[in-house]
DRENDO-1510 file (C-alpha; in Angstrom, 1 decimal, always signed):
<recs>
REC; n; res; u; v; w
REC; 1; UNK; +0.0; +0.0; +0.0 .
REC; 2; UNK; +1.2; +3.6; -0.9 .
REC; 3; UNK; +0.7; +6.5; +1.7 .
REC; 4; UNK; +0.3; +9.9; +0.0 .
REC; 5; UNK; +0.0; +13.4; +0.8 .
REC; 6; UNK; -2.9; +14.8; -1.4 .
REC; 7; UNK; -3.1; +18.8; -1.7 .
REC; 8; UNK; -6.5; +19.7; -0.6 .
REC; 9; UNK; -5.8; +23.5; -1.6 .
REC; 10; UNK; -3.0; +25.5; -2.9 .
REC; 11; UNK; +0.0; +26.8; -1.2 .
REC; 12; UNK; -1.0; +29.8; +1.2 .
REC; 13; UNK; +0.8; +32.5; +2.2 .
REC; 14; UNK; +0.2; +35.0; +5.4 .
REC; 15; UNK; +0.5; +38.3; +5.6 .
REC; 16; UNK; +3.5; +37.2; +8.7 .
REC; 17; UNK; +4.8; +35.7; +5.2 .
REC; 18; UNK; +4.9; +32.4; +6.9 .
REC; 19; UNK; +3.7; +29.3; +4.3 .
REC; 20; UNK; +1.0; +26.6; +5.0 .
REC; 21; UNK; -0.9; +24.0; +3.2 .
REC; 22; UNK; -3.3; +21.2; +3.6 .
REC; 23; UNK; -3.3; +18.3; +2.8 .
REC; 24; UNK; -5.4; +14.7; +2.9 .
REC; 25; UNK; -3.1; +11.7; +4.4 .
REC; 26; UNK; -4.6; +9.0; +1.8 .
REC; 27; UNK; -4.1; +5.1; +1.0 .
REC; 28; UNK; -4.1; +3.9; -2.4 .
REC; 29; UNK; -6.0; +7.2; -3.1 .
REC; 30; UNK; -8.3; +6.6; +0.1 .
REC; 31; UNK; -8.1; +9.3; +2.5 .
REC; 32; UNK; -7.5; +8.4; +5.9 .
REC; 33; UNK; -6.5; +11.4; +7.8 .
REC; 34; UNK; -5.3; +15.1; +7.2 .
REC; 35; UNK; -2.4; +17.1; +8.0 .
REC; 36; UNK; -1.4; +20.7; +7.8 .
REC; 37; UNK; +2.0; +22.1; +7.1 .
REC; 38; UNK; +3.4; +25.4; +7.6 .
REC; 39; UNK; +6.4; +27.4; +8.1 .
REC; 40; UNK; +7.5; +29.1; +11.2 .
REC; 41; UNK; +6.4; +32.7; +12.7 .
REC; 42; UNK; +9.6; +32.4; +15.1 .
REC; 43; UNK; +12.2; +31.0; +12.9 .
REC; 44; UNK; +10.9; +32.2; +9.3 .
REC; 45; UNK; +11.0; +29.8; +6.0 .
REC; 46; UNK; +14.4; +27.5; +7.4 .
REC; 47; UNK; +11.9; +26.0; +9.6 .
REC; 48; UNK; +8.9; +23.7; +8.8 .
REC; 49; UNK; +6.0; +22.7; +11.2 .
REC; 50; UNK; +3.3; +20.4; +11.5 .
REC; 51; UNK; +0.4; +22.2; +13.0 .
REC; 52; UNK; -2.1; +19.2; +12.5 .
REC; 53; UNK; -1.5; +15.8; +11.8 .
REC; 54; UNK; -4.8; +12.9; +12.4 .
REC; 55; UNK; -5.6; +9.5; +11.2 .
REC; 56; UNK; -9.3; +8.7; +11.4 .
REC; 57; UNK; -9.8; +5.9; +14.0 .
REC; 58; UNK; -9.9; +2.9; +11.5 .
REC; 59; UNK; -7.0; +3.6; +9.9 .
REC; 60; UNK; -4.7; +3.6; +13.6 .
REC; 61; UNK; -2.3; +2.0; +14.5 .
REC; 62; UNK; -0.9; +0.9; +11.0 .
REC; 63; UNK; +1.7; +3.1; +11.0 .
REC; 64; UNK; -0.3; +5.8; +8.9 .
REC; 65; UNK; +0.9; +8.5; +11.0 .
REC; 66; UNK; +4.6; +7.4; +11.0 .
REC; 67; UNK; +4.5; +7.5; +7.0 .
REC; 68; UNK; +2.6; +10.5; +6.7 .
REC; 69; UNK; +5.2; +12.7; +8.7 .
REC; 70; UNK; +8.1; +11.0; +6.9 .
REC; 71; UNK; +5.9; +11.9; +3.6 .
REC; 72; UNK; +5.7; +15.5; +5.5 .
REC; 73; UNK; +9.6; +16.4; +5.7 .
REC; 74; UNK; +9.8; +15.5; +1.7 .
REC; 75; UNK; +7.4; +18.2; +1.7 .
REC; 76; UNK; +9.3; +20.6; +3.3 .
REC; 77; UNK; +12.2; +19.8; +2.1 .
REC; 78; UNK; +11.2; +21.3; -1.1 .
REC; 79; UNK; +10.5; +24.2; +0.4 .
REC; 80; UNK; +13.9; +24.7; +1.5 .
REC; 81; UNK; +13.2; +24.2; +5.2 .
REC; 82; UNK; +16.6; +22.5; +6.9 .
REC; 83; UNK; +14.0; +21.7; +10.6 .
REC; 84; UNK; +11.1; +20.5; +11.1 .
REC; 85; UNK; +9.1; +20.9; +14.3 .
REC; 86; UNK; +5.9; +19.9; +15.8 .
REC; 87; UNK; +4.3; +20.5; +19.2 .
REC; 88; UNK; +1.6; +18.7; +21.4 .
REC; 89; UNK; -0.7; +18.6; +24.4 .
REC; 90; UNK; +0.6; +16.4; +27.2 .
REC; 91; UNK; -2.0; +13.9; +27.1 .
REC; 92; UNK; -1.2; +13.2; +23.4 .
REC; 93; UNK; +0.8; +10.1; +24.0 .
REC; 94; UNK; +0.7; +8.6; +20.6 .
REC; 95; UNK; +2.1; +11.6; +19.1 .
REC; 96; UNK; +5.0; +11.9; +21.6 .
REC; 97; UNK; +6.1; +8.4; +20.5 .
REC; 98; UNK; +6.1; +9.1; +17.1 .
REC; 99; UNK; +7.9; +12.2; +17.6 .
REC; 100; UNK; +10.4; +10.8; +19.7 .
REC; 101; UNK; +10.6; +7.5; +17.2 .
REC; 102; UNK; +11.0; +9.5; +14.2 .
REC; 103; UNK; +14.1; +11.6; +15.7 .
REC; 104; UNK; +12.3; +14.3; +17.5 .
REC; 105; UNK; +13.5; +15.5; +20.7 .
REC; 106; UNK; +11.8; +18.0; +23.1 .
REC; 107; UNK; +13.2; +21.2; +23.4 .
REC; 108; UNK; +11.3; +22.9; +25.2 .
REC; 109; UNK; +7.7; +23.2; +26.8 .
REC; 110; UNK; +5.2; +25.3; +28.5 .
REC; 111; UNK; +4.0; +26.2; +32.0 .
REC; 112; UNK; +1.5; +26.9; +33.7 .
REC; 113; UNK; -0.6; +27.6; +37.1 .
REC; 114; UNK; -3.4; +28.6; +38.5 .
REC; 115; UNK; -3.5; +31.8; +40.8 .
REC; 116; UNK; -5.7; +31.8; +43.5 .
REC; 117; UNK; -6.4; +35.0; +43.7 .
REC; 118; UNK; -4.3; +35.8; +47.0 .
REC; 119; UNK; -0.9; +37.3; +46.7 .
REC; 120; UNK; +1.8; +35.3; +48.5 .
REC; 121; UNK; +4.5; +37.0; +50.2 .
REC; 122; UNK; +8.3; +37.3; +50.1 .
REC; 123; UNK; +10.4; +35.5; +52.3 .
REC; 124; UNK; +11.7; +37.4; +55.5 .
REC; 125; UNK; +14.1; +39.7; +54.7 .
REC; 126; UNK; +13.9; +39.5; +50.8 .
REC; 127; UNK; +12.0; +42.3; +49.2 .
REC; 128; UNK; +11.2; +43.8; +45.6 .
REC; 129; UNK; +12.0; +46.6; +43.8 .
REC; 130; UNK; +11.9; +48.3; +40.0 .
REC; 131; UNK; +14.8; +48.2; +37.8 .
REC; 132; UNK; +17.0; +51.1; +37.6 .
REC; 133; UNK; +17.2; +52.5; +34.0 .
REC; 134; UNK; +21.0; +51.4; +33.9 .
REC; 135; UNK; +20.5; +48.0; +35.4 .
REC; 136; UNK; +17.5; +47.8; +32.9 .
REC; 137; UNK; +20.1; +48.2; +29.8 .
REC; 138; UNK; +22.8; +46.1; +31.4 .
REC; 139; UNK; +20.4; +43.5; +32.1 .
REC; 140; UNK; +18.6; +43.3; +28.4 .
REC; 141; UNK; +22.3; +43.3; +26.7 .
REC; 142; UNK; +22.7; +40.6; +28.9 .
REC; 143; UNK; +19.6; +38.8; +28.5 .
REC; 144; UNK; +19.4; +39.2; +25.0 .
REC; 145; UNK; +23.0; +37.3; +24.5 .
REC; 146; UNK; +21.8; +34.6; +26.9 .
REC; 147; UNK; +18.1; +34.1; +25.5 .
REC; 148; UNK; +20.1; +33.3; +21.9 .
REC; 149; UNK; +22.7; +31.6; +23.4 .
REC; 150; UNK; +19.9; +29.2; +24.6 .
REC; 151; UNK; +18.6; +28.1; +21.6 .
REC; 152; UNK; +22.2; +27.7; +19.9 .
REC; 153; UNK; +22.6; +25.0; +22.6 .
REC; 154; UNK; +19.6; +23.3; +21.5 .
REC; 155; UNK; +20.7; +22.9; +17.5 .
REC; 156; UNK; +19.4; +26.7; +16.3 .
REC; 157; UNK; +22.0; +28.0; +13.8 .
REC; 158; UNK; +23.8; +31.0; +15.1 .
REC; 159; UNK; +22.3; +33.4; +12.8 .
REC; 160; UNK; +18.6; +32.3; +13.1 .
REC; 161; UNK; +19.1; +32.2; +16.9 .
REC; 162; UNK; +20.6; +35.9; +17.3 .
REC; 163; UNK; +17.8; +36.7; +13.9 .
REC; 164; UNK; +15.4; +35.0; +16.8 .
REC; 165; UNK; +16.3; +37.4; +19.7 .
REC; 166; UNK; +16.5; +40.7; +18.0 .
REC; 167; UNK; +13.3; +40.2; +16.3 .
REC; 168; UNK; +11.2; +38.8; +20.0 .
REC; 169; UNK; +12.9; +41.3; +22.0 .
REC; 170; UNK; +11.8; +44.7; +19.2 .
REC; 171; UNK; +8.4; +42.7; +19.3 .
REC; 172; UNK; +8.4; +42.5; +23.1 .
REC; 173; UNK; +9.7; +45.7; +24.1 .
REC; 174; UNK; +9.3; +48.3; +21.5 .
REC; 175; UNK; +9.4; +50.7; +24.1 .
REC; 176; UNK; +11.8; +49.2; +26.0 .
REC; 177; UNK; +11.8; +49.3; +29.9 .
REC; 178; UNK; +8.5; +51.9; +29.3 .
REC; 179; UNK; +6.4; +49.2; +27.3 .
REC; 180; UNK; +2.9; +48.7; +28.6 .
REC; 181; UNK; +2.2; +45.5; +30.6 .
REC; 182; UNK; +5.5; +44.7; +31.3 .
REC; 183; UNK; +7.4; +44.7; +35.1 .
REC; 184; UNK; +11.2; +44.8; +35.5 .
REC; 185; UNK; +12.3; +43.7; +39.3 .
REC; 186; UNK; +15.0; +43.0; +41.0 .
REC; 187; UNK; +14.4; +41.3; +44.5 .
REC; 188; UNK; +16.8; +42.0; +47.1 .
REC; 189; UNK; +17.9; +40.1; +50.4 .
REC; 190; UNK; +19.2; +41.8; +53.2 .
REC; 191; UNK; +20.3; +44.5; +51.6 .
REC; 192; UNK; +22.3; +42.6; +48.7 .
REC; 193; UNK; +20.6; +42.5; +45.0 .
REC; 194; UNK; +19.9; +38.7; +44.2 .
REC; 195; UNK; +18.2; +38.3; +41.0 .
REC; 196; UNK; +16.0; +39.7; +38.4 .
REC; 197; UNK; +12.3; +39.2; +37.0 .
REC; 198; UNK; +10.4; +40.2; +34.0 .
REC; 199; UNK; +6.8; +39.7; +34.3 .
REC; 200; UNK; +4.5; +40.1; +31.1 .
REC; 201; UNK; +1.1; +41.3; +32.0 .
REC; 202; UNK; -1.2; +39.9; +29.1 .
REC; 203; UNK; -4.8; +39.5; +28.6 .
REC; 204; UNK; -5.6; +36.7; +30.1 .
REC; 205; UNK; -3.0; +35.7; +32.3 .
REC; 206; UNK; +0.7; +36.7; +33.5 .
REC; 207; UNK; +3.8; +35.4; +31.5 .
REC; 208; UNK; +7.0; +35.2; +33.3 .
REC; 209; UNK; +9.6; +35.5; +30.2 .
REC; 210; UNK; +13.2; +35.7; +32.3 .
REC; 211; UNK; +13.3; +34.9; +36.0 .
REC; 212; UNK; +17.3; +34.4; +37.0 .
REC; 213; UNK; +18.7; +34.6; +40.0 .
REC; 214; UNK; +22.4; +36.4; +39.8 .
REC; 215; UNK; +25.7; +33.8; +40.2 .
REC; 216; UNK; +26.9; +34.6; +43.3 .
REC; 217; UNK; +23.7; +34.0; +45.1 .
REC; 218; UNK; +22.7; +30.5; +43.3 .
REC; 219; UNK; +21.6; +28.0; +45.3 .
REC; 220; UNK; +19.8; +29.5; +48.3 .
REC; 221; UNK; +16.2; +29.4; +47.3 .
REC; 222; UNK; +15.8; +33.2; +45.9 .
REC; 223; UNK; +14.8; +31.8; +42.7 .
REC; 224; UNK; +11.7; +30.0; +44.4 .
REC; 225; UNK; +11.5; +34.1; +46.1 .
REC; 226; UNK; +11.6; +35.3; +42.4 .
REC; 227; UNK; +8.4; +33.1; +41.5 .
REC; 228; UNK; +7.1; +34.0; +44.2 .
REC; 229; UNK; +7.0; +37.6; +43.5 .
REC; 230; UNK; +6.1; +36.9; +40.0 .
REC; 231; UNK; +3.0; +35.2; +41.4 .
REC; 232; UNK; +2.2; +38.1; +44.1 .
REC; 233; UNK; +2.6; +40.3; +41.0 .
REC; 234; UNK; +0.1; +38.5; +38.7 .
REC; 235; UNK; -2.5; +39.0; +41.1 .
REC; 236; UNK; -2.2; +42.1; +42.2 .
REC; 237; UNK; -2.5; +43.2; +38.1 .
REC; 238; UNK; -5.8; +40.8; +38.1 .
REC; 239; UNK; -4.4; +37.9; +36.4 .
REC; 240; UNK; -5.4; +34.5; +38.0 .
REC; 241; UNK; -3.7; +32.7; +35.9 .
REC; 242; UNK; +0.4; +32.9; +35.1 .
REC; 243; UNK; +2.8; +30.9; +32.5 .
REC; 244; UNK; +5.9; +30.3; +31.6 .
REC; 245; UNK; +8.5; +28.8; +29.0 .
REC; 246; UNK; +11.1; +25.7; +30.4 .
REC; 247; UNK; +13.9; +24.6; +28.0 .
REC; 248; UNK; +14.8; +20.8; +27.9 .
REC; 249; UNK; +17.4; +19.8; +30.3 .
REC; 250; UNK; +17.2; +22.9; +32.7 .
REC; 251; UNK; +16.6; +20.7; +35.4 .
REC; 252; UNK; +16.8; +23.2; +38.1 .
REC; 253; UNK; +14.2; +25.1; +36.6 .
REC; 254; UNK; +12.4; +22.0; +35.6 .
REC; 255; UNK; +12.1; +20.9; +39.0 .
REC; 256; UNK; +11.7; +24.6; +40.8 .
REC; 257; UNK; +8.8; +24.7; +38.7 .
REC; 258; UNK; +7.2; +21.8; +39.4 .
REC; 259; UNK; +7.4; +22.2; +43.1 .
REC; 260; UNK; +5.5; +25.7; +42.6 .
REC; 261; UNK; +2.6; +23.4; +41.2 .
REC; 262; UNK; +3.2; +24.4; +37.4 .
REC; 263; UNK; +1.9; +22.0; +35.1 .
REC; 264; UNK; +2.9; +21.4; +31.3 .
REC; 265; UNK; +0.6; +22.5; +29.1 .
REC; 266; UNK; +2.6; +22.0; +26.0 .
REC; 267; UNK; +5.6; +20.3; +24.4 .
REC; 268; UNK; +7.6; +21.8; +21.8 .
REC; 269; UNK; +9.5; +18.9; +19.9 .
REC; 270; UNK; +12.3; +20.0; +16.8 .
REC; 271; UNK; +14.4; +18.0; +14.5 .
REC; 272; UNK; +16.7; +18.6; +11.8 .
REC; 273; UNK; +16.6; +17.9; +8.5 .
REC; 274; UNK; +19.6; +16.4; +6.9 .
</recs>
């Protein structure tokens, strides 16, 4: 039997100038499923993803889905896209074992937790503050080489990944430290500066985008005081619910978060293209 992809309408383009398609998974001309292709909003045309892929229920479990997302980097391939990415709800086993079968790893996945509404406190002696307009710009130099630095580590080419964090952080911040909706902290303890947050204040919830705590102090639970501010934060602005973004093989974070009572609400899963 011969597993196709079938066009089911011509090749669009957004106005983001990201790519996508449709397509019907079919057997021996018989459709059994559907998948949508696409091109990425973060990483631009390098990098392919599958936004949809389903087999209808009679056809599962015959390996439809494996041959379908082979059938899918082909696809992309001539579209000039050198990684191919896919990401999925945590109770969608079946598709994390094809991922991870086909050469997919995890790279990252998102947080999140409910806020009940009361703010929790800092620990004794630990207490929050703004960000200085200097320790702002030190801070987003710094932040800026780390965030791209990140996803370098995790198989990003260097250009795409520095492309990456120019472009989110002129998205982010076009005003800078004076944007709307976004908090700059820095929590002190005793007296001594011991990390940094930036909270992101959006519609329906609170999105922490860098919580770090600085080197020196490492290791002595101010980055569980740091969530904890980012939390108090969040509900003082209204939001009851507050997220976040984990890379893969953080397991400090990982396991920080966890504690807090953060649940995954979504895995990100990349591989490349050889």
């Amino acid at each position: 039997m011969t597993t196709t992809l079938r066009p089911t309408e011509p090749l669009q383009r957004a106005a983001d100038g990201t790519r996508s398609r449709h397509y019907q998974v079919c057997v021996n001309s018989r459709s059994v499923g559907a998948i949508h292709l696409g091109t990425s909003q973060a990483f631009g045309d390098a990098v392919a993803v599958i936004h949809h892929l389903s087999i209808d229920e009679p056809d599962r479990r015959r390996g439809r889905g494996t041959v379908a997302a082979l059938a899918a980097e082909e696809v992309v391939r001539g579209w000039g896209c050198r990684r191919i990415e896919a990401n999925l709800a945590p109770d969608a086993h079946a598709g994390l074992r094809l991922t991870e079968a086909l050469g997919y790893v995890v790279r990252n996945r998102a947080m999140a937790k409910p806020l009940d509404g009361t703010a929790p406190a800092l620990p004794a002696g630990s207490r929050a503050r703004p960000m200085t307009a200097d320790e702002f710009a030190t801070w987003h130099a710094h932040q800026s080489q780390q965030y791209a630095r990140t996803w370098i580590e995790r198989g990003v080419p260097e250009d795409e990944a520095y492309a990456k964090a120019r472009r989110d952080h002129e998205l982010l911040l076009p005003q800078g430290q004076d944007t709307e909706n976004m908090l700059f902290s820095v929590v002190e303890h005793e007296g001594a500066r011991v990390g940094v947050l930036w909270l992101a204040l959006r519609e329906d919830r609170a999105y922490v985008f860098d919580v770090e705590t600085d080197a020196a102090h490492r290791g002595r639970g101010h980055g569980r005081t740091l969530m904890t501010l980012a939390e108090a934060q969040a509900v003082d602005a209204g939001r009851r619910l507050i997220g976040l973004n984990v890379f893969a093989g953080n397991t400090a974070a990982e396991r920080l978060y966890e504690s807090l009572g953060y649940e995954t609400t979504r895995y990100y899963c990349s591989k490349p293209l050889l």
